[in-house]
Structures are given as C-alpha cells and as structure tokens.
VEXDREN-2710 file (C-alpha; in Angstrom, 1 decimal):
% VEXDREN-2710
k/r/px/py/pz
1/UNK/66.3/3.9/-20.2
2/UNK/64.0/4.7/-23.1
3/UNK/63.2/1.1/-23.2
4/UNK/62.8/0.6/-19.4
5/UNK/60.0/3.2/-20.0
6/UNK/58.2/1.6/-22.8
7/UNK/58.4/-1.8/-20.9
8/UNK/56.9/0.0/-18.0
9/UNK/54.0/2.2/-19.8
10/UNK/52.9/-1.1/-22.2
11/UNK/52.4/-2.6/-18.4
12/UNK/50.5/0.0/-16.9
13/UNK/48.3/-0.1/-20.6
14/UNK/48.3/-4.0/-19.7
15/UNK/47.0/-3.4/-16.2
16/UNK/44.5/-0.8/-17.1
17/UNK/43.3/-3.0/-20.2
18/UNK/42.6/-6.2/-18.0
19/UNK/41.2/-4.6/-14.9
20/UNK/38.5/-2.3/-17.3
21/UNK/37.4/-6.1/-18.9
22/UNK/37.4/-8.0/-15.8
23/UNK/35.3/-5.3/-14.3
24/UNK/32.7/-4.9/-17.5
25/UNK/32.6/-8.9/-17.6
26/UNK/31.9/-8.6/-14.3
27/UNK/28.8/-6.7/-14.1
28/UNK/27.6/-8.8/-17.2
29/UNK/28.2/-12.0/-15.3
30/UNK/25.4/-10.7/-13.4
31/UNK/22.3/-11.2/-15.8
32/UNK/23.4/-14.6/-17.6
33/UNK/21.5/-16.9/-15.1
34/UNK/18.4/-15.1/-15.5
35/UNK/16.2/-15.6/-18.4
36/UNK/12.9/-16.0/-20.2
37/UNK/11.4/-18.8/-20.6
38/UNK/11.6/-20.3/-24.5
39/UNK/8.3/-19.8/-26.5
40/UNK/7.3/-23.2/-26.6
41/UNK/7.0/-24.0/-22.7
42/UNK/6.0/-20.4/-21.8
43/UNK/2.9/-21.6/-24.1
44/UNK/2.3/-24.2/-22.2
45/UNK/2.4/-22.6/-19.1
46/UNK/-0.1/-20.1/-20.1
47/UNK/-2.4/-22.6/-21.1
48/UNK/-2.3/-24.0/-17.7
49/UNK/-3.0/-20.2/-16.4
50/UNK/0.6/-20.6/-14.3
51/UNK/1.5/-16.9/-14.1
52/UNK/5.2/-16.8/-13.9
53/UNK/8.4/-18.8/-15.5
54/UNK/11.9/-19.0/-15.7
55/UNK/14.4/-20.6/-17.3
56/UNK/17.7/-21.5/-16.2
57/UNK/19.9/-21.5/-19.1
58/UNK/23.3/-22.3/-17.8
59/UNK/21.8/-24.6/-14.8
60/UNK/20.9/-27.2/-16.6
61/UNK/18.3/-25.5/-19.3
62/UNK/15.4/-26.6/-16.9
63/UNK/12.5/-24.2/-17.0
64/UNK/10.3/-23.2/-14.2
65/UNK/6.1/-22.1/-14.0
66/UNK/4.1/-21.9/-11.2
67/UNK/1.2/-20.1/-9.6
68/UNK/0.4/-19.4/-6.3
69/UNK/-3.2/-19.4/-6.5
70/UNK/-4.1/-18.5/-2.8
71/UNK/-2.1/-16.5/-0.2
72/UNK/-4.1/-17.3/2.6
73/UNK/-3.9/-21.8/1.9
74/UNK/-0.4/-21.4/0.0
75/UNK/-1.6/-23.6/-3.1
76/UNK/1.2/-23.9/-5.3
77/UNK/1.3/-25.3/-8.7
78/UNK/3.8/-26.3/-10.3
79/UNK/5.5/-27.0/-13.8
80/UNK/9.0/-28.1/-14.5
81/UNK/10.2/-28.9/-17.8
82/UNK/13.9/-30.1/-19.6
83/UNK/15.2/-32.5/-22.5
84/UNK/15.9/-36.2/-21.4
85/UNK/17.6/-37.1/-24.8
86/UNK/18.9/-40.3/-23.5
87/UNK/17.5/-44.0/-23.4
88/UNK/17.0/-43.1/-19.9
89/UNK/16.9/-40.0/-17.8
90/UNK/15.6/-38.4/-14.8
91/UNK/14.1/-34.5/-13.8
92/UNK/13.9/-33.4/-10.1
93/UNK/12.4/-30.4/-8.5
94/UNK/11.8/-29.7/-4.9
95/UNK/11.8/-27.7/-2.1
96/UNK/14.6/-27.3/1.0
97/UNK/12.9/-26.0/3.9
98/UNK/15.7/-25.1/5.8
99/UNK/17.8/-22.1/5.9
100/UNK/19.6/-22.8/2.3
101/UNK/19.2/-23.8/-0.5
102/UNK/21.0/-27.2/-0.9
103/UNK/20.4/-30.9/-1.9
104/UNK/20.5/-32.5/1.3
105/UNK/17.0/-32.0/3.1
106/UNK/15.0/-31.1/-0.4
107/UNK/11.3/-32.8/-0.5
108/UNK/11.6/-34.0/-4.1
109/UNK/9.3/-34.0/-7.0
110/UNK/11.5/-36.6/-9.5
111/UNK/10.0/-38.0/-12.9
112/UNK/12.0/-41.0/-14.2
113/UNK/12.3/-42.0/-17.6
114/UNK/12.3/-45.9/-18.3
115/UNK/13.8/-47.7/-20.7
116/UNK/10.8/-49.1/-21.8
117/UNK/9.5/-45.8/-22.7
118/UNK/7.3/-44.8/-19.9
119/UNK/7.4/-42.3/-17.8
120/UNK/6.9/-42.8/-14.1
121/UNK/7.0/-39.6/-11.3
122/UNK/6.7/-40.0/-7.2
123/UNK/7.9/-38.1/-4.2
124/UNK/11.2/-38.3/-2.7
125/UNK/13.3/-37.3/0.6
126/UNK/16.3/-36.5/-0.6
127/UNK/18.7/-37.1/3.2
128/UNK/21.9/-36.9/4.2
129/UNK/22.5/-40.8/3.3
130/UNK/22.4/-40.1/-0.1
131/UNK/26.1/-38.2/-0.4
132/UNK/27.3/-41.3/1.1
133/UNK/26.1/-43.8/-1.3
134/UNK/22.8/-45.0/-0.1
135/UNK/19.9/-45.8/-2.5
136/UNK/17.4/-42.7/-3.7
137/UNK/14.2/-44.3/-3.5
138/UNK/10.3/-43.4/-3.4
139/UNK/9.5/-42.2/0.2
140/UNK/6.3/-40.0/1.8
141/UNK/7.5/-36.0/2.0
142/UNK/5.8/-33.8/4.6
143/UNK/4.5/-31.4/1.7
144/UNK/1.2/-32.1/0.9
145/UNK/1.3/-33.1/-2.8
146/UNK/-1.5/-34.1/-5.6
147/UNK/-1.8/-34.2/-9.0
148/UNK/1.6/-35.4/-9.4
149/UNK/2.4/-36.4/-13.1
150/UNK/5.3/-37.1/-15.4
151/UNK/5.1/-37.2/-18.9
152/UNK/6.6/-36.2/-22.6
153/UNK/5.3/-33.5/-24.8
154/UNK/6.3/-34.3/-28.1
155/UNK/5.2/-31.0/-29.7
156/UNK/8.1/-29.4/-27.4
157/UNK/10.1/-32.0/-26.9
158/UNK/10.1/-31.5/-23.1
159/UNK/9.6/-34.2/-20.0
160/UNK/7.4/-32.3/-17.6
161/UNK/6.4/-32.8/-14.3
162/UNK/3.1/-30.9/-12.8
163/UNK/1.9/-30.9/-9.2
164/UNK/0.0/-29.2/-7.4
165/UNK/1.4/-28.6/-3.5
166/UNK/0.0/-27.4/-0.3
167/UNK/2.6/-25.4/1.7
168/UNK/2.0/-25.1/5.3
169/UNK/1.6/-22.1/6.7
170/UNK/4.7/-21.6/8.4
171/UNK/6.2/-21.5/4.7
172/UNK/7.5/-17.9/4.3
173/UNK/6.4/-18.1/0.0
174/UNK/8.3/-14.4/-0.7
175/UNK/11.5/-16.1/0.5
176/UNK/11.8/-20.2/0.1
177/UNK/14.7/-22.5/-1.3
178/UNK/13.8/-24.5/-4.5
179/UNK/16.3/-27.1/-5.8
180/UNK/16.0/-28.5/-9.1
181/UNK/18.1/-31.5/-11.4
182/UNK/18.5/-33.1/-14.4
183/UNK/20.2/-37.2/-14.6
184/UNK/20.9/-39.3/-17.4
185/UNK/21.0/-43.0/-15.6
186/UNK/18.3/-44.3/-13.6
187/UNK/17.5/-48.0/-12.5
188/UNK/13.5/-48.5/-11.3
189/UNK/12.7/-45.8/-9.6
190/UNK/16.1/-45.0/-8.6
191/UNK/18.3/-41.8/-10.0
192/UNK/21.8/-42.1/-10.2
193/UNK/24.2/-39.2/-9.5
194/UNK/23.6/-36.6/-12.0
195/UNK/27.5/-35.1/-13.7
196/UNK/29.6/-33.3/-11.3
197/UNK/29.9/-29.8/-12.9
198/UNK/29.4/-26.4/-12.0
199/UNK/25.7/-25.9/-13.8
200/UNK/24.5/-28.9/-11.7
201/UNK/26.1/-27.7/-8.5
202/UNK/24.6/-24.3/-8.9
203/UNK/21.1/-25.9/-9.4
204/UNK/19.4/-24.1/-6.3
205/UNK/17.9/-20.9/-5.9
206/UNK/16.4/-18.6/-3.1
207/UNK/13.3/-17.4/-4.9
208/UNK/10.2/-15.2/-4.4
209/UNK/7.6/-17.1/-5.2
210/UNK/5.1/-14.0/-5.5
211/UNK/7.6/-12.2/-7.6
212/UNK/9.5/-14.9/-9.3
213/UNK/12.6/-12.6/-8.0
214/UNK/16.1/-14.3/-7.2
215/UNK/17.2/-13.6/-3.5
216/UNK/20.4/-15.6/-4.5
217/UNK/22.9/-12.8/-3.8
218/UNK/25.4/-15.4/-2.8
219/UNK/25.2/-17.5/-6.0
220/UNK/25.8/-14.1/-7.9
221/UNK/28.9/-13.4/-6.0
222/UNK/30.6/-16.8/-6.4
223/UNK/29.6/-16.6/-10.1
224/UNK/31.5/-13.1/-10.3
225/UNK/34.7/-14.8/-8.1
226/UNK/34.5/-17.5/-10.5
227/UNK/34.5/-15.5/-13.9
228/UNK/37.0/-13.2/-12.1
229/UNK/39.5/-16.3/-11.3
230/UNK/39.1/-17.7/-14.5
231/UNK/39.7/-14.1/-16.8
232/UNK/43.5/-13.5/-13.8
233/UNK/44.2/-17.1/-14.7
234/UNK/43.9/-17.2/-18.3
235/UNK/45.5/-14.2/-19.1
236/UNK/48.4/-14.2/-15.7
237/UNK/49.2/-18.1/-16.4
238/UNK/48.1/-19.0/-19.4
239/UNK/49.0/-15.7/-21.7
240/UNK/51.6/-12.9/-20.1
241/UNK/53.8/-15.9/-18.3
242/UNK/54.2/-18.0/-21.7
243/UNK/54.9/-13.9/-23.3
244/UNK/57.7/-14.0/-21.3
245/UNK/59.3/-17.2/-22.3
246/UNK/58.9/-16.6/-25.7
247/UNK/60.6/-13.3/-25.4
248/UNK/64.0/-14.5/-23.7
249/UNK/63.9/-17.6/-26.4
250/UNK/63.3/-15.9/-29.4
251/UNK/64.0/-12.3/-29.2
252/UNK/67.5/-12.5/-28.0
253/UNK/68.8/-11.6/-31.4
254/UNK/65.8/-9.5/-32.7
255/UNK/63.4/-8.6/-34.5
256/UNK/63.5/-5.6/-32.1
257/UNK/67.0/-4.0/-31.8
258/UNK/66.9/-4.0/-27.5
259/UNK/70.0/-7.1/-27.8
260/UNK/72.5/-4.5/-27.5
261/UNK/72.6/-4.2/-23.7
262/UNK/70.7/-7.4/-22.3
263/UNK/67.3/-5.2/-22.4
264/UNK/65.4/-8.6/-23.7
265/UNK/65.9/-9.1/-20.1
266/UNK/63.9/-6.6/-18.6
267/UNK/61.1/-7.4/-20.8
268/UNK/60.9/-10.7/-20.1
269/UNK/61.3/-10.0/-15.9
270/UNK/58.2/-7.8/-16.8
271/UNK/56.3/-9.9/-18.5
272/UNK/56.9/-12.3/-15.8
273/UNK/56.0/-9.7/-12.8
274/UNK/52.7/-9.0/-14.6
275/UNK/51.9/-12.5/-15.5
276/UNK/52.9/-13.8/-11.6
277/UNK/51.4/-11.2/-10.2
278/UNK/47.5/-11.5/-12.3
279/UNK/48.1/-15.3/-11.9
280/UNK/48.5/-15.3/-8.1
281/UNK/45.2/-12.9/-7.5
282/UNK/42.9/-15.9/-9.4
283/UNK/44.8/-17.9/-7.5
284/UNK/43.8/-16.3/-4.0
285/UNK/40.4/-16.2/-5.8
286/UNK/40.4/-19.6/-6.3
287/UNK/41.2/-20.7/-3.1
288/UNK/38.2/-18.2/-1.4
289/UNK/36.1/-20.3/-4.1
290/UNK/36.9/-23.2/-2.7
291/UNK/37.0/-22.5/0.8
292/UNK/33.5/-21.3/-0.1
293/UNK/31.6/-24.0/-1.3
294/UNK/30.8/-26.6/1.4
295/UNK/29.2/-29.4/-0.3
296/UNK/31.4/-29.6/-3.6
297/UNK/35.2/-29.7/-4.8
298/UNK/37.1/-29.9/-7.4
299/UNK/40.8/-31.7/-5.5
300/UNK/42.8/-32.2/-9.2
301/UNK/42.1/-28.9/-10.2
302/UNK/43.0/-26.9/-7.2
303/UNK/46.2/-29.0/-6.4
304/UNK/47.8/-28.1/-10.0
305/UNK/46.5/-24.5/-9.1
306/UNK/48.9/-24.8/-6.1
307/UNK/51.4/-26.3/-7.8
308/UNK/51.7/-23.4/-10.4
309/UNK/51.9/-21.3/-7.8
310/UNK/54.6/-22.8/-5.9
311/UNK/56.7/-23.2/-9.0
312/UNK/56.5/-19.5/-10.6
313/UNK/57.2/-18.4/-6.4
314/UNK/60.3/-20.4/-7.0
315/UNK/60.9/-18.7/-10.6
316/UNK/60.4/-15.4/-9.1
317/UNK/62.8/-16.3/-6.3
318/UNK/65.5/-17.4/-8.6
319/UNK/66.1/-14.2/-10.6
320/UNK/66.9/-12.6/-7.3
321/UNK/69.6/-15.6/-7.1
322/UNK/70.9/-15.6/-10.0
323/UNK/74.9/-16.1/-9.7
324/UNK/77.1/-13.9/-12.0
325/UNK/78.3/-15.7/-15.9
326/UNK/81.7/-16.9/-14.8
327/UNK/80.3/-17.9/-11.6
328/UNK/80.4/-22.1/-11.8
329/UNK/77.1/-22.8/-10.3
330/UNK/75.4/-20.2/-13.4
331/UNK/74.7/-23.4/-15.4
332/UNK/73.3/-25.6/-12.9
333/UNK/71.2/-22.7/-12.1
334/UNK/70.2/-21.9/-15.8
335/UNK/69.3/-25.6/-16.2
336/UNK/67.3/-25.4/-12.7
337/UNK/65.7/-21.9/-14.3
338/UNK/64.8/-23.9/-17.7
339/UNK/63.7/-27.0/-17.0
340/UNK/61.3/-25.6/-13.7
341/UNK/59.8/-23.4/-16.5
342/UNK/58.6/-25.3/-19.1
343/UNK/57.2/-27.4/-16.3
344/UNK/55.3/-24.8/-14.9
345/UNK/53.8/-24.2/-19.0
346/UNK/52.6/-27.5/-19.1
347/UNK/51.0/-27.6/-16.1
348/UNK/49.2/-24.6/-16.6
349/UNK/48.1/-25.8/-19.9
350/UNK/46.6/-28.9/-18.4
351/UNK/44.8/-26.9/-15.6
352/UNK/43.4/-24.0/-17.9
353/UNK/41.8/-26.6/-19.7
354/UNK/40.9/-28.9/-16.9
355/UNK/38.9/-25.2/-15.1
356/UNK/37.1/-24.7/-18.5
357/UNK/36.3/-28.0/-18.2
358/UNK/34.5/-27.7/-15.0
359/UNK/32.6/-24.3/-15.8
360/UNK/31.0/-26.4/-19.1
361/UNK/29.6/-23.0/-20.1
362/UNK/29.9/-23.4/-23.8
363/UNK/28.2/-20.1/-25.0
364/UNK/31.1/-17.8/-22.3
365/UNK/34.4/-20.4/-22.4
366/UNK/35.8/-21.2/-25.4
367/UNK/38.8/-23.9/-25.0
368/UNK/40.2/-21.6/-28.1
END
C-alpha cells in the first residue's frame, strides 16, 4: 500500500511538473517569431528613411522595412533582405490580396541569383499551376511597381530587393497579407521549390502596415499546438513509456526493495498510464495540426504517429488480458507483450526525430 501511494503521488508531481512547463513554454512560444531587425539592415533601412522593420528569425531569417509614405495614394516602399550563401539562390516577397495569407495568388517581388554572379529581379504571379508543377516565370502583376532592384550588399552580406509599389485604393493597408521566401536552386529566371519545412511553410503574415503589428492570431495558435504536441510527445512516447520498460527489465531484482510482492509491476503499469495517456493528447494535437493546415503535410510523419498509437492501445489493452502464470497461452502472450513493445520504442525513436526534423528550429529543439 505504502508503495501504491508513492507510485501515485510521484505521478500527480509528474502531472503537475509537465502541465506548469507546457503552460510557461507556452506563453513563451508566443514572442519567438517577433523580432528586431539586426543592426546592420536596420542601418540600412534608416538610411533609406523606411520607418519600420522586422525580422523573422525562425521564418527564414528574412528581414522586412517599408514605409508607407502617403495614406491617401497608398505608396509603399519596400525593402527585403536575407543570405543567399549558395552558387545560386532566390528571395521573394509579395502581397496576397485575398482573404489569407498564402502562396497561391501572391503578386511576387523575386530577385534571382545567377551563377554567373549577377543578380537579376522582376515581377511574378505566383498561380495555382505552380503546386502542380508548372514553370515560375516572369509575368505582369496588377500592383503597380517601380524601382524594382535586386542586388548584394557586401558590407552586410545581404541580397536585397527594393521597390517601390502603388496599392490601389481598395487595399485595406492596416490589415493586408504579405508572403515572403527564400530558395537555393534557380535556372534563368525560374525558382525552384524552396525546402519543405515548417519555417518556410509559416512564411506569411497578416500585417498592419501602419503599425508593423502581426494580426496573425492563427499562426500563433498553431505554433502553441505545435510546441504543445511536440513537449506531450517527447516526454509521453519518447521518456515516461521507455521509463516503464526499463523498470519491468531491470528493476525486477532491485535496487529498490518493492520485488517482494510483484510491486515493480505497478510502477511500470503507471509509468505506462502516464506515458499513454501524455502521448495520446500530442497525438490528438497532432492530428488537429494536421487537419489544420490546408496547403501542407507531413504523410511519413503522421502515419508512424498513428501507428504508435495503435500499438501502445494494443499494450494497454493487453494488461487487462493478461492470462494467469500456469495458464498455457501466458507465454505466447508474454512474447506478443515483448516483442509489440520494443517495436513501439523504435518507432517512436524514429518519429521523435523525424518531428524535430520538420520543426528545423535549432535555437528551441535539440535532437539531445
């Protein structure tokens, strides 16, 4: 009895302990997309007389200055700045005049990088053809654009590309969808896909213009889900479940004196409640996150995530039938038990890794 209680007050410390960090990482997830602009391009920004930046750090690094200079014509200039470290490269920035913020329908601003070492920038219309394979090339846009230049600062080490654009009237400026990307293959004057990550998925933005303030309340929500499901995950799968197993392999015969009445067992059914039971909330998290974004997926990853599900519903399920010792079927079922188990470690090793993997957040997931 005393250790039944033990077991069952270090898993209400267990539950209190995890919900307390998921909630302060939580409200911290909050502020990490939003952030100055580095000293170097705010600089140059200033010396343009653009009055506002921003810098998105985990989308991409690309950093943002503009000006509207006119309320009444809606002139809007423009400066958008990132590294192209590679032979070749491309930048985009544009606006989506529709009701989101999205790639598809975006009047693009893209600077390409050339082998040969120039640097060459027109207008594009990014269209629903492109998600289905058809050629990104130089088109007209409806925005009325001048001044349009791509080039290297060296000083910096930035590409940037300036414009200056018109907005129609009919442009609502406190409340407009800007979409921006980095690429590191281009042929011509054609950019290839960029890397299918989260940073580059996330790589649009409701924005006041006047204000410079993020109206993206949706992006913050899915970024909360998604640190949420990873934290239940981690700690559900990939650390109380594998607590568990190590506790009915090694601790059968000590080093704490519980052997003498089976009560290994209850720890490790514990361990196992706790760990199912944090494991299957990301899980239901993850599946809302994917449900939830239209226009990207990630099919490996969330078909392992099922799969670990399905297999510790069938290890829950088999302690309940569980046939007696002298019973002839207990060693079919203790091989069934073992062998269903250590498949369900490895897979969750392969898909914790495979989710940190997507986030490619360097500075908040460790694969440690």
């Amino acid at each position: 009895k005393e250790i039944k209680k033990k077991v069952k007050m270090s898993s209400s410390c267990l539950i209190f302990f995890v919900s307390n960090s998921i909630f302060l990482l939580s409200l911290f997830s909050l502020t990490i997309h939003a952030h100055r602009c580095t000293e170097n391009f705010l600089s140059e920004t200033v010396s343009r007389n653009l009055t506002l930046c921003k810098r998105y750090k985990h989308r991409n690094g690309v950093e943002f200055g503009w000006k509207v200079e006119n309320t009444t014509t809606q002139t809007l200039q423009v400066m958008v700045g990132a590294r192209l470290d590679g032979e070749t490269g491309w930048l985009a920035w544009g606006l989506n005049l529709g009701p989101e913020p999205r790639m598809v329908g975006t009047q693009a601003l893209i600077g390409i990088k050339q082998t040969n070492g120039s640097f060459l920038g027109n207008t594009y219309n990014v269209t629903q053809y492109i998600k289905i394979g058809c050629n990104l090339l130089p088109t007209p846009i409806d925005l009325n654009v001048s001044n349009l230049t791509f080039g290297f600062l060296g000083h910096i080490q930035y590409h940037i590309i300036e414009a200056t654009i018109y907005l129609p009237q009919t442009v609502d400026i406190s409340r407009i969808n800007h979409v921006w990307q980095v690429g590191i293959v281009a042929i011509g004057m054609e950019p290839k896909f960029h890397e299918k990550t989260l940073k580059h998925y996330d790589s649009t933005e409701i924005i006041d213009l006047q204000t410079g303030t993020s109206l993206s309340i949706r992006s913050a929500r899915r970024h909360q889900a998604r640190v949420a499901h990873g934290i239940l995950s981690i700690i559900g799968w990939g650390v109380i479940l594998p607590i568990g197993v190590i506790i009915a392999r090694y601790f059968k015969k000590g080093p704490i004196h519980w052997n003498e009445h089976d009560q290994w067992k209850h720890a490790h059914k514990a361990c196992q409640a706790c760990g199912y039971i944090f494991g299957a909330t990301g899980w239901a998290i993850g599946l809302w996150l994917g449900n939830y974004s239209k226009y990207y997926s990630f099919p490996k990853h969330g078909a392992y995530g099922i799969s670990i599900f399905t297999f510790a519903t069938l290890q829950t399920l088999a302690l309940r039938l569980k046939p007696h010792k002298n019973d002839e079927l207990h060693t079919y079922w203790s091989i069934y038990h073992l062998s269903l188990g250590y498949a369900l470690l490895i897979v969750i090793c392969v898909n914790i890794f495979k989710g940190i993997k997507i986030l490619q957040e360097e500075e908040t997931w460790k694969p440690t």
